[in-house]
N, C-alpha and C positions, 0 to 999 in steps of 0.2 A: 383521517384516522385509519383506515382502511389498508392504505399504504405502509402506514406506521405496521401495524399490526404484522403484513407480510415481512415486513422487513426486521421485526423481531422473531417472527417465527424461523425465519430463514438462518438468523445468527445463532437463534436453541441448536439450527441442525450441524451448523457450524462448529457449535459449543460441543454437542455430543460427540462428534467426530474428530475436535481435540482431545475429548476425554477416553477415545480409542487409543489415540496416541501416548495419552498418557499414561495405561495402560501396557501398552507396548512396551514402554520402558520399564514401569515399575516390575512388569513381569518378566523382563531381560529378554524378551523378543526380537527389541532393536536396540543395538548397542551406539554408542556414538559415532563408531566409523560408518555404521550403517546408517546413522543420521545423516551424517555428511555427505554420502555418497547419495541419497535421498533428493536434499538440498541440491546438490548439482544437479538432480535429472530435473529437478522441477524447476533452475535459473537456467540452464543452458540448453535444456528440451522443448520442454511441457510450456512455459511461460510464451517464449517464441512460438510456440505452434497454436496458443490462443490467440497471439493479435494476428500471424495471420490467416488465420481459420476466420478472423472479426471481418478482416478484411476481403474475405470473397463473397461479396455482395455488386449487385448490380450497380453502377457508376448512374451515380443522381448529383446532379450541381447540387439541392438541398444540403444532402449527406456531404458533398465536399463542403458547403461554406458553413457547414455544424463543428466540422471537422478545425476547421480554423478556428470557428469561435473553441472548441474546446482548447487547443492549445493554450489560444490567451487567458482563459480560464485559468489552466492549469498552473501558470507563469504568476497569475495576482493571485492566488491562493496560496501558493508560495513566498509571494514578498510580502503580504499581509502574515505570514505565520514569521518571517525572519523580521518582521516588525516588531511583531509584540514580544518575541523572544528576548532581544535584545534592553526592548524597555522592562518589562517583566523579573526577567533573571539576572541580577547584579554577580558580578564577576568573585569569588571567592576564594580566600588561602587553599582551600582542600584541592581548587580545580576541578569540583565537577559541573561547572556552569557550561563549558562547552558542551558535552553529554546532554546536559538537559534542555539547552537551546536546541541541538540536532533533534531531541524526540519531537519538538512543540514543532519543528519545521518540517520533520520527513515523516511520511504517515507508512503504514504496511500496505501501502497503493497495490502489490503488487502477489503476495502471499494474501491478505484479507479480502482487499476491494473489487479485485477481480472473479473470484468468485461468487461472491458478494452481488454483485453489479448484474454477472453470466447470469443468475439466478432468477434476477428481478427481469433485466431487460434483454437478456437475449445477446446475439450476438451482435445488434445496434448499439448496445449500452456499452459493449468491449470496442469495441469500433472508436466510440466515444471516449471512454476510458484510456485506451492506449496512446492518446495524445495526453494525458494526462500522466501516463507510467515514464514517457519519452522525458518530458520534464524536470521530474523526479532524479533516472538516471541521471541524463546532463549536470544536474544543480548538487546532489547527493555527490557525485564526485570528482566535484571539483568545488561550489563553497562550503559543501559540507565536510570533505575531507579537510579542508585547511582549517576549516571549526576547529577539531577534533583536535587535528594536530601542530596546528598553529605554524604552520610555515605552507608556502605555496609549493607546490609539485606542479613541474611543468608535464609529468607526463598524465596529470591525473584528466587533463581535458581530453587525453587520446584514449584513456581507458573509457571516457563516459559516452563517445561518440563511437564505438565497437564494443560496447555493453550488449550483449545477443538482445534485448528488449527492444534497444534503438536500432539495431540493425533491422530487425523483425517489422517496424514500424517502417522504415522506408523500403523495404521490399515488400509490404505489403501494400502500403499505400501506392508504389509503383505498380503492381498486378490493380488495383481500385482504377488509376486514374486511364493507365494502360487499356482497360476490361477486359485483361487477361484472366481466367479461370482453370484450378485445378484439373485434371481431366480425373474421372469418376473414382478410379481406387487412389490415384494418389489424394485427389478430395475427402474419401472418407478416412483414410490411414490418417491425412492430421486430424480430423475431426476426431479421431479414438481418443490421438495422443491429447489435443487439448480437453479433452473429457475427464481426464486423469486430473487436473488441475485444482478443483475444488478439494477432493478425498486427499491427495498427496499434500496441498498444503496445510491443511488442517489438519492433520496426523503428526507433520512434521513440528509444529505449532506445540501442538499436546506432550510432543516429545518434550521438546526445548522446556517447557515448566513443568516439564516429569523432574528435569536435573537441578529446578529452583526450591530455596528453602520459601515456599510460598507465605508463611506467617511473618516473614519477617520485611517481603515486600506492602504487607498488609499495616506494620505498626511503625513506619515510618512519614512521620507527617510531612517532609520536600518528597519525597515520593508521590504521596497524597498531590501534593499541590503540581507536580509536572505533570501528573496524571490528566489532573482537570482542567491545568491550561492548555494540553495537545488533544485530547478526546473530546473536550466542549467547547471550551473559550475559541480558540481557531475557527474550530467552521464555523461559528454563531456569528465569530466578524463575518466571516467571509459570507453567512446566509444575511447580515446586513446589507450588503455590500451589492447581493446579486438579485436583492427583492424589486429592486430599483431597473434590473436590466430587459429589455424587449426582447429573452433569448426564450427560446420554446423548453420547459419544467425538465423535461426528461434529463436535456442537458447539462441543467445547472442541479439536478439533482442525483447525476453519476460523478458529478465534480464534486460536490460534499459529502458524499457519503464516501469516496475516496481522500477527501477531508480530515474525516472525520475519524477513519481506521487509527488504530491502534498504534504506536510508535515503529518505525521502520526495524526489521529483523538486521539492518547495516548498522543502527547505531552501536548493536554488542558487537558487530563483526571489526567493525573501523576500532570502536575500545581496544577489543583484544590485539590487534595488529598494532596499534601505537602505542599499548600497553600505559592506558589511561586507566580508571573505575569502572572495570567490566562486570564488576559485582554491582554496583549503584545500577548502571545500565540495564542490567537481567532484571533489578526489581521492579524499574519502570517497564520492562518491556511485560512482566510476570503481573501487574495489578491493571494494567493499562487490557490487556488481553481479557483478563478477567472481567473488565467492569466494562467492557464494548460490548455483552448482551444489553446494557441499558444502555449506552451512552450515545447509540449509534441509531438506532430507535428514537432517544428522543431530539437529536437535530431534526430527522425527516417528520415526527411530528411538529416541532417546531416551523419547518419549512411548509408542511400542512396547514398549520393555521395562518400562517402570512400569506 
């Protein structure tokens, strides 16, 4: 219960600091180019400089075969959410089943989870995490893109394997397995910038549903229902799934709470690029956001009482 607790309290601070953001907009502080230019420092900066800020830590066989186990983690919480998608969300005239299957498969692992995660567990639980975010990239673009847009891209596997997240994960891992170590100011200069991480993505967040008509993500009931098959239904398989395994909590409990996040900020991005329902898409991403002070909370209390 206890855990629970922090991990609500943690998404209130979360919550406020979108409501900064939203702010920001409403009061024309940040306009959208300044959103975007935001957005870039937080995917091709800030994001990379927390995994490997995770990654300078002392080289322990433990932490490398944690580390594995997270991956595979990360890989069956994926094919367990492209499971139920598929059985789930039947194919429809309008075309928005591809959109709704990508929210139920790709979570905000990397805008929510991560500081989410930095909060609770430190820079073990990023460390953890970031085999988790690796994942995501890979899968995100390349089965998720052909989701979206229904034809294969052959360059989409070369965009997913030099995504700065993936990159940042095997340069980091190679300084981990290496025991190579920042030396003192360059150490703490990433340590600033991944400190930025929490505040900039949750700003950026507040912004993106400053510019939603939020009532109208609210009275839509298939909104309703992909909300609560990618926010609850997924990790609740996936906390089936892992109550069963001989893996030490910590780690199977930075994998569902990165589960368990909010729909990925790529599914309006990939909409809007292949010029699919990027209004449908904002609404899940706009009540899916909204109702992750509960939803995220009660897996880990769930995962509490099993």
């Amino acid at each position: 219960m206890e855990l629970a607790f922090t991990v609500f309290r943690q998404v209130c601070i979360m919550f406020l600091l979108m409501a900064a953001g939203y702010l920001c907009q409403k009061t024309r502080l940040v306009s959208s180019e300044g959103k975007q230019q935001m957005t870039n420092i937080l995917l091709y900066l800030v994001n990379p400089m927390v995994v490997l800020h995770a990654f300078q830590m002392d080289f322990d066989p433990a932490l490398a075969r944690n580390l594995g186990y997270a991956f595979l983690l990360g890989i069956a919480s994926h094919l367990i959410a492209i499971v139920l998608s598929y059985l789930l969300i039947r194919d429809r005239p309008d075309g928005r089943a591809p959109i709704e299957r990508f929210s139920m498969i790709y979570s905000n692992c990397g805008f929510m989870a991560l500081p989410l995660i930095q909060a609770l567990f430190g820079s073990e639980g990023v460390f953890y995490a970031s085999a988790y975010l690796a994942v995501f990239n890979i899968l995100s673009w390349t089965h998720g893109y052909i989701l979206i847009s229904g034809k294969r891209d052959k360059s989409a596997l070369k965009k997913a394997f030099l995504s700065p997240v993936v990159l940042a994960v095997a340069a980091g891992g190679a300084l981990f397995f290496f025991r190579i170590r920042f030396p003192g100011i360059l150490g703490e200069s990433v340590g600033y910038l991944a400190s930025l991480n929490t505040p900039l993505a949750m700003l950026i967040t507040g912004i993106s549903l400053a510019e939603t008509r939020i009532r109208e993500a609210f009275t839509s009931p298939r909104v309703w229902m992909v909300m609560l098959f990618s926010c609850l239904l997924v990790p609740a398989a996936a906390l089936a799934v892992y109550t069963f395994l001989p893996l030490p909590q910590e780690l199977i409990l930075v994998n569902l709470v990165s589960t368990a996040c909010p729909p990925a900020v790529t599914t309006l991005l990939f909409a809007q690029k292949l010029e699919k329902d990027s209004i449908h898409a904002l609404r899940i991403l706009t009540l899916s956001n909204v109702c992750c002070v509960v939803t995220i909370p009660a897996i880990v209390f769930a995962f509490q009482l099993l």
